[in-house]
N, C-alpha and C positions, 0 to 999 in steps of 0.2 A: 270587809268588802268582798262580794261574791264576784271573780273575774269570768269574761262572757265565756270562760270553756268551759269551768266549772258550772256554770249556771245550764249550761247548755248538757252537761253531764247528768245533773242532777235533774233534767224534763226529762229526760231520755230512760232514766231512770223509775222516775214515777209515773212516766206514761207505758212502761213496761207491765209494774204491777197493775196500777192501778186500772188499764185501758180507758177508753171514751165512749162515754154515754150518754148520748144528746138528750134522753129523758128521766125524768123523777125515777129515781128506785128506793128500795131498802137495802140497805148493805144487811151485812150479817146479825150485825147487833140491834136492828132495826131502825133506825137510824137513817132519814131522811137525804137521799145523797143524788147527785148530778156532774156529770160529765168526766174531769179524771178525779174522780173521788172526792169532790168537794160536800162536806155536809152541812145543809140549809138547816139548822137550828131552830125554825119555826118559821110559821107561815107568813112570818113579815120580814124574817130573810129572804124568805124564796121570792118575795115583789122585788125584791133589790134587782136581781136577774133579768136577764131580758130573751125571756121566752116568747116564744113564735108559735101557730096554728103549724102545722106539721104540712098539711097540704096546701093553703091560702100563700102561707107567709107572712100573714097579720100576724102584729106585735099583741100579745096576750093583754089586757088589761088586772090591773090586781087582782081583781074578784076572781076572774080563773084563776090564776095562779096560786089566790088561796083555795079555790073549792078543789084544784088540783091535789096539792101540798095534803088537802086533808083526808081525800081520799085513800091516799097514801099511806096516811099517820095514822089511819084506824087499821092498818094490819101489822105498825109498829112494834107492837108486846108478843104477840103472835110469834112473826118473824124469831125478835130475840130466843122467845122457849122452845121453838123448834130447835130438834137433836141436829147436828153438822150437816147429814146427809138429807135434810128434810129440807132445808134452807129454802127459799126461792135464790135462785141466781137474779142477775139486771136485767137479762135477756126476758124475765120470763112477765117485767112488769112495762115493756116496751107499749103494750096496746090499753094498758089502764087510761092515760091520758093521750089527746093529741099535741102535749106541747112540749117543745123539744127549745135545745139550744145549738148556736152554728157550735163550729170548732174554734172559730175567732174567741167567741164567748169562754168554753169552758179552757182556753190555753190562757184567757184575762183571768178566771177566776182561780184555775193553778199558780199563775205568776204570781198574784196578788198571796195566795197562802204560801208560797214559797219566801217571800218578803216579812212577813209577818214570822214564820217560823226560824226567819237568820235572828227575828231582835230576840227571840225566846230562847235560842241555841247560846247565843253569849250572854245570856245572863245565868244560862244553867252551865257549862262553860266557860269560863273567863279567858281560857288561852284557845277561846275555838278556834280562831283566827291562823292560828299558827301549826294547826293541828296538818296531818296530811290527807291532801285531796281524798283518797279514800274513804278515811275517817269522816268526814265531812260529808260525802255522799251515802253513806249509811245513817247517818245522822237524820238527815235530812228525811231519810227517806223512816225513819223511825217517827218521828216527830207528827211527819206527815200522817202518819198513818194513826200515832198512837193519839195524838194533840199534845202540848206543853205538862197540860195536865198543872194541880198544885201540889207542896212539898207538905211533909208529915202535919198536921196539926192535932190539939187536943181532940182524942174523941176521934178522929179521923185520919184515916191512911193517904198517903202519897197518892197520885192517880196522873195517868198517862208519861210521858218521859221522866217525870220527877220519879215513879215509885220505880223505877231500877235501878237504887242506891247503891247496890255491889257496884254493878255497873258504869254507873256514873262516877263511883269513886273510882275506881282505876284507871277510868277516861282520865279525869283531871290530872293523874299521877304517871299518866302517858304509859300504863301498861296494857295493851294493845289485847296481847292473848288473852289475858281474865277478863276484858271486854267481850271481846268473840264467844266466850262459853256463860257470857250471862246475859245475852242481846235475844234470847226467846222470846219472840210473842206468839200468844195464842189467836187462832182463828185465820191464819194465816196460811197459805202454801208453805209447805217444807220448804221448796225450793227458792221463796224468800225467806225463811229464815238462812236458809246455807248460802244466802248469798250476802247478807249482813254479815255475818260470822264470817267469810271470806274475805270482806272489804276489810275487818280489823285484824283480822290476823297476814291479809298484807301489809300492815302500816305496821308490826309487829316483825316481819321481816327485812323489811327496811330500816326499822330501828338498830337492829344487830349488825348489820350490814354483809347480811348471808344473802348468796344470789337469790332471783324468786325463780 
């Protein structure tokens, strides 16, 4: 069970990295995204949402929200092979469509993937539960970013939280520091990554029971 301080830790958290985006963008990988980084998987996710005329405040009907969605998806592959500094930013896909979403909307659609990624954490965890808030909050905030991802299969590699196998095993083995120097993701701010790496190498302090 996520308690409300914790839970309140971890929005504060992913609405740090992530920020708020009331319209469609590309993230980095091209990849179909709105508000604190939730990504619409295709253009009959994106009717799930409930997008608005930006200056009316009519409720969009599906048809926008797919001709939106696809407007979007044709600079997808683009996006992904641009070099780091070529990127488009969020900001810069703000005036492609007029339909946004409130805040109410994209903190339902964060809560809702924050919910979903506790059932994925204990099962790729078994003692998440018991792990320390910290740990937990880097967790989370991996997950969030990376997706569950699936575990090795024939022919096919680990993907998202699953393929950081160093990593994940030492989680499970509660060694804190070999977590911290194998918790890199790409495409990321340095400054999230040293800030994962900070979260477990505090719960790695506290293990030993040396002041922080």
């Amino acid at each position: 069970m996520i308690s409300s301080t914790l839970r309140e830790r971890i929005r504060n958290d992913l609405n740090r990295w992530e920020g708020m985006f009331a319209w469609m963008y590309l993230d980095s990988e091209g990849l179909v995204t709105v508000g604190f980084g939730t990504m619409l998987l295709n253009a009959h996710a994106a009717t799930a949402v409930s997008f608005q005329h930006a200056k009316s405040g009519a409720l969009a009907t599906a048809a926008e929200i797919t001709a939106a969605y696809n407007v979007l998806h044709a600079g997808s592959a683009a996006q992904k092979a641009a070099a780091p500094a070529k990127k488009y930013s969020a900001k810069h896909y703000e005036k492609v469509t007029d339909l946004m979403i409130t805040l109410a909307t994209a903190s339902s659609l964060r809560d809702s993937h924050i919910d979903a990624d506790y059932s994925q954490l204990q099962l790729i965890y078994p003692q998440f539960d018991s792990f320390p808030d910290d740990a937990k909050v880097a967790l989370f905030d991996m997950i969030y970013n990376l997706g569950a991802g699936h575990g090795k299969m024939r022919h096919h590699r680990a993907t998202g939280l699953r393929a950081y196998v160093t990593m994940n095993a030492a989680i499970n083995r509660g060694d804190w520091g070999t977590a911290a120097k194998y918790c890199l993701r790409h495409g990321i701010p340095a400054t999230r990554n040293d800030a994962t790496a900070q979260l477990f190498n505090n719960c790695a302090v506290v293990k030993v029971g040396r002041p922080r």
